[in-house]
N, CA, C and O atoms as a GROMACS GRO file, in nm:
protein
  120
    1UNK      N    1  -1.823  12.600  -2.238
    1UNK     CA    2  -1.747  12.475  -2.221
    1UNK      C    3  -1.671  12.443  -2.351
    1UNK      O    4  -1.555  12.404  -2.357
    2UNK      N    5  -1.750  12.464  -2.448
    2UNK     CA    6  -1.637  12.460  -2.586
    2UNK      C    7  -1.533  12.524  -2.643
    2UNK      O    8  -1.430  12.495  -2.703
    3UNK      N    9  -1.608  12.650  -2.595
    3UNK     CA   10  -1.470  12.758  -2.622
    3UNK      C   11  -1.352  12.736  -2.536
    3UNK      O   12  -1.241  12.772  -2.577
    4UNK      N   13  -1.372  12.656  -2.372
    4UNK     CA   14  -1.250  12.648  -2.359
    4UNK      C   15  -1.179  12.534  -2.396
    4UNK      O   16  -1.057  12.544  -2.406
    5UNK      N   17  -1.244  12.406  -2.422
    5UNK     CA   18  -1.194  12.337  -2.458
    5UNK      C   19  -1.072  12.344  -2.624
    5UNK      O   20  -0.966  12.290  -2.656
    6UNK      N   21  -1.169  12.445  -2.688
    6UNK     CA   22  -1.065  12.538  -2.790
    6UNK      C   23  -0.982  12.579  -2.802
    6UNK      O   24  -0.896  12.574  -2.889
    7UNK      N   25  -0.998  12.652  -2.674
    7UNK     CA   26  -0.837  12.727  -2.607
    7UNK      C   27  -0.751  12.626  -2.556
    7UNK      O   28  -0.638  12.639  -2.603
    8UNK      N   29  -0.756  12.582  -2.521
    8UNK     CA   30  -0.711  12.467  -2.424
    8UNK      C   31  -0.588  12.379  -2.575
    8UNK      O   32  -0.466  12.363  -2.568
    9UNK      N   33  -0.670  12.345  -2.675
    9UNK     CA   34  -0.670  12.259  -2.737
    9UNK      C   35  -0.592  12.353  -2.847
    9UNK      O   36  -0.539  12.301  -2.945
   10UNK      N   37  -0.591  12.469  -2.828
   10UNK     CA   38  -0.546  12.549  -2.955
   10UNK      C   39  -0.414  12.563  -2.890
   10UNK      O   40  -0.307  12.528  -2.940
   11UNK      N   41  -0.438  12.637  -2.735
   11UNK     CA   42  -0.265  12.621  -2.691
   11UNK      C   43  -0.144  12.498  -2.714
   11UNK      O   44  -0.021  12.498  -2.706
   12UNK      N   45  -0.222  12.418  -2.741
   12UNK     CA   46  -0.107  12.280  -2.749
   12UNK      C   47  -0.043  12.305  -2.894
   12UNK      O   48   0.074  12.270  -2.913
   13UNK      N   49  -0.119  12.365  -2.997
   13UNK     CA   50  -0.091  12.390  -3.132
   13UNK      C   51  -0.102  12.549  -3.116
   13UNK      O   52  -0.195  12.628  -3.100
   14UNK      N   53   0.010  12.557  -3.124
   14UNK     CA   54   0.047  12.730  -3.132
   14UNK      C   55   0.026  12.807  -3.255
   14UNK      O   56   0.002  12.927  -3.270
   15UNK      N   57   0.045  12.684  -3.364
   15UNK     CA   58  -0.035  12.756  -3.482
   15UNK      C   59  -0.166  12.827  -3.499
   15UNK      O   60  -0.204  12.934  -3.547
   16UNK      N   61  -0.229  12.708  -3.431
   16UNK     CA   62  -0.406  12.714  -3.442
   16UNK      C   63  -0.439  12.804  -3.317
   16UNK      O   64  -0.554  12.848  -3.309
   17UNK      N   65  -0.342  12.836  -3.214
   17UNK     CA   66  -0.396  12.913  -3.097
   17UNK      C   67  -0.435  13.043  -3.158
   17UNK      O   68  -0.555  13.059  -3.136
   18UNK      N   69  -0.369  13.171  -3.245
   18UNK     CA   70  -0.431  13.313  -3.214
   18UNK      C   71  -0.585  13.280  -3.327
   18UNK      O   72  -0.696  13.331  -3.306
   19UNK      N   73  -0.558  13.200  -3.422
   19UNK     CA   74  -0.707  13.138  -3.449
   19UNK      C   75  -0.842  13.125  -3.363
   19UNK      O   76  -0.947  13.190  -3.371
   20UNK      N   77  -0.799  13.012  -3.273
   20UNK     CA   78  -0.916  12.984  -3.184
   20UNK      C   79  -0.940  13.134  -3.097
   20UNK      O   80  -1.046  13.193  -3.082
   21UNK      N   81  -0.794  13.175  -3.043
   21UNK     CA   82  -0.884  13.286  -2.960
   21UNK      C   83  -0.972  13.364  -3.051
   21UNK      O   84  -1.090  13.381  -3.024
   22UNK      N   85  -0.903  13.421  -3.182
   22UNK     CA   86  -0.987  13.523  -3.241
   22UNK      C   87  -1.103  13.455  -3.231
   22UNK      O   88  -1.163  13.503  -3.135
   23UNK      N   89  -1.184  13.342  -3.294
   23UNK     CA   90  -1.278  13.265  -3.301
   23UNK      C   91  -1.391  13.313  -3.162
   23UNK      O   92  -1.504  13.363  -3.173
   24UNK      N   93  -1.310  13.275  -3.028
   24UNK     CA   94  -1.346  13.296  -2.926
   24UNK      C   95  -1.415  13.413  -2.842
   24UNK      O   96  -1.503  13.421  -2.756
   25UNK      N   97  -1.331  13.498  -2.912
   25UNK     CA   98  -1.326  13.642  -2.854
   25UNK      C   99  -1.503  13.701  -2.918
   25UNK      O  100  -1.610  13.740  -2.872
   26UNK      N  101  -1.427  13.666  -3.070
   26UNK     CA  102  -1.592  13.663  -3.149
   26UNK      C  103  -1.736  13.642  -3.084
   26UNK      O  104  -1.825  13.726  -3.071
   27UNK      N  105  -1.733  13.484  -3.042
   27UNK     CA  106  -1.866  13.469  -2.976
   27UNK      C  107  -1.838  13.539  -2.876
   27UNK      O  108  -1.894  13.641  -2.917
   28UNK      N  109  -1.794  13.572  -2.767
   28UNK     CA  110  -1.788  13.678  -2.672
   28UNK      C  111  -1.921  13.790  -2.680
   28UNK      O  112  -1.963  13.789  -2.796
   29UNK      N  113  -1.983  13.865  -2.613
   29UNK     CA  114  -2.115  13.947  -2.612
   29UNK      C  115  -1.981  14.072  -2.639
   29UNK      O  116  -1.863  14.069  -2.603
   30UNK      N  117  -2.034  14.144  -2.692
   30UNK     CA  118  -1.952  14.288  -2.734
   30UNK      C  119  -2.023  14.393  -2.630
   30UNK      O  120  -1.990  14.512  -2.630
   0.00000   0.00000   0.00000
């Protein structure tokens, strides 16, 4: 639920978006 709220919240700021995904992708299970 947070991570998408991240994404979500990172898309509006295009700066901070490939940030959050990397961030995202991270917690992700490998």
């Amino acid at each position: 639920a947070v991570a998408r709220t991240e994404i979500e919240h990172g898309y509006r700021n295009e700066g901070t978006a490939p940030l959050v995904f990397t961030m995202t992708v991270a917690e992700l299970p490998s």
